[in-house]
N, C-alpha and C positions, 0 to 999 in steps of 0.2 A: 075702736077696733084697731087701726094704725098704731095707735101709741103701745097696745098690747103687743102686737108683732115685734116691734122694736124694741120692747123690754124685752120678749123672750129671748129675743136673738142674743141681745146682750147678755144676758141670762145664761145661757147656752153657753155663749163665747169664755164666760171666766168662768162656768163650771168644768168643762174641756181641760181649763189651764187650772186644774188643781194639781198637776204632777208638777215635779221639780224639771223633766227632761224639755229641752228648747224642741222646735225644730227649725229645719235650713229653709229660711224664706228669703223670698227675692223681694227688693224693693219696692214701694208701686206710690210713686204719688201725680199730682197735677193742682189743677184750678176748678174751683167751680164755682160757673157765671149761670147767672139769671138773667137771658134776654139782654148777655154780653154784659151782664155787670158783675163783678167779685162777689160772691154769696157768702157770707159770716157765718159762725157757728150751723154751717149743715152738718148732720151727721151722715156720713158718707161708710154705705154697708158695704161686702165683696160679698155675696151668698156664690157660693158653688154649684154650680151645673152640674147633673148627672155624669158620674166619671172621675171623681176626686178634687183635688182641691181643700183648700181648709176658711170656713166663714173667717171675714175679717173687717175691721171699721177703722173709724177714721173721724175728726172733726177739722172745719174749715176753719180759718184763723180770718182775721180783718180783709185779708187781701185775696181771700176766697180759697187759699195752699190749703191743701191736706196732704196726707202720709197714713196707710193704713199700718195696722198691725192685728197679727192674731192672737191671742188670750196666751198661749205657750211662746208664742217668738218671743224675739227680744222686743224693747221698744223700739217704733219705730220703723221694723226693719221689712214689714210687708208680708206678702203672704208664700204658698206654696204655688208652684207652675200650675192653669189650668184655665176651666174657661169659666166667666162669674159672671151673671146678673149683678146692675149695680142699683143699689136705691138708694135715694136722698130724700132727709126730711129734716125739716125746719121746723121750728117753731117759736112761737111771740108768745105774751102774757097779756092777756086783753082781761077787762074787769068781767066776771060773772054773770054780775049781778044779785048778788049776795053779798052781805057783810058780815063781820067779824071782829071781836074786842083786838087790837094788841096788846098782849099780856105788859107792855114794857112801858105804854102811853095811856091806857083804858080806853084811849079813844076810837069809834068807829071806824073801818076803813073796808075797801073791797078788796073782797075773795078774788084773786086774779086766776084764770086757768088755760092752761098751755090752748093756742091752737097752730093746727099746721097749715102754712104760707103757700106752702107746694101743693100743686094737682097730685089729688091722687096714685094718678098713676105710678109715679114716680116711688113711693113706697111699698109697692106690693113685687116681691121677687117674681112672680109669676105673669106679672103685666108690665113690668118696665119693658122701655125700647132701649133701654142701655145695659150692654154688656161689653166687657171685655176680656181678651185673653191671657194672664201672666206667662211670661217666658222666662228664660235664667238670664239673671245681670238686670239692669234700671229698667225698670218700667215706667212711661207718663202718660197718665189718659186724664186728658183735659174731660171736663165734665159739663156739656152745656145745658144747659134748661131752658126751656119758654113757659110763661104762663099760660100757654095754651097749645100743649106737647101733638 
């Protein structure tokens, strides 16, 4: 159910950005730890609070930084002023438990399938305890987590 939301959002996001016109977005980036430690590849959402705003995302690099942007901005360049729920979701490749040929070797190997690292809560826009507000000019909203929120 988690991995659906998160497609659609995505979804959403470069459907939106089918026109040519940008729009003027303010910066927004930070860190995000896991029980103070740099989080890798989170995918790090902006949903919009009642009142405007435009959705926006983001992915953490080795050292936990992200930068969002919205499907029309530029890269990069963040989102629109307002106030956002933020959700974060991770995930690893653990085996199935199922197998499958590889076309390339014929030999047996497992099906590996995504799961997510993060408590719940943390992906659902409606239950996150993390939100922030974009203003005009840089924005940093460090992003903390605990395994047990």
């Amino acid at each position: 159910m988690k991995h659906y939301v998160i497609c659609g959002l995505l979804v959403a996001l470069f459907c939106c950005g089918c026109g040519t016109r940008t729009m003027k977005t303010e910066p927004v980036s930070g860190i995000v730890t896991l029980d103070d430690i740099p989080l890798a590849d989170a995918l790090v959402g902006f949903v919009p609070k009642e009142g405007g705003g435009a959705p926006a995302y983001g992915k953490s690099d080795v050292e936990g930084k992200y930068t969002i942007q919205t499907a029309r901005g530029a890269a990069e360049a963040g989102t629109l002023p307002g106030e956002y729920s933020i959700t974060v979701s991770c995930t690893e490749l653990v085996p199935g438990g199922r197998k499958q040929t590889n076309p390339e070797t014929g030999q047996q190997e497992d099906v590996m399938d995504p799961k997510e690292t993060l408590p719940s809560v943390y992906q659902n826009s409606s239950k996150t305890p993390l939100s922030y507000t974009v203003v005009p000019g840089r924005n940093t909203y460090d992003i903390k987590l605990s395994k047990t929120p």
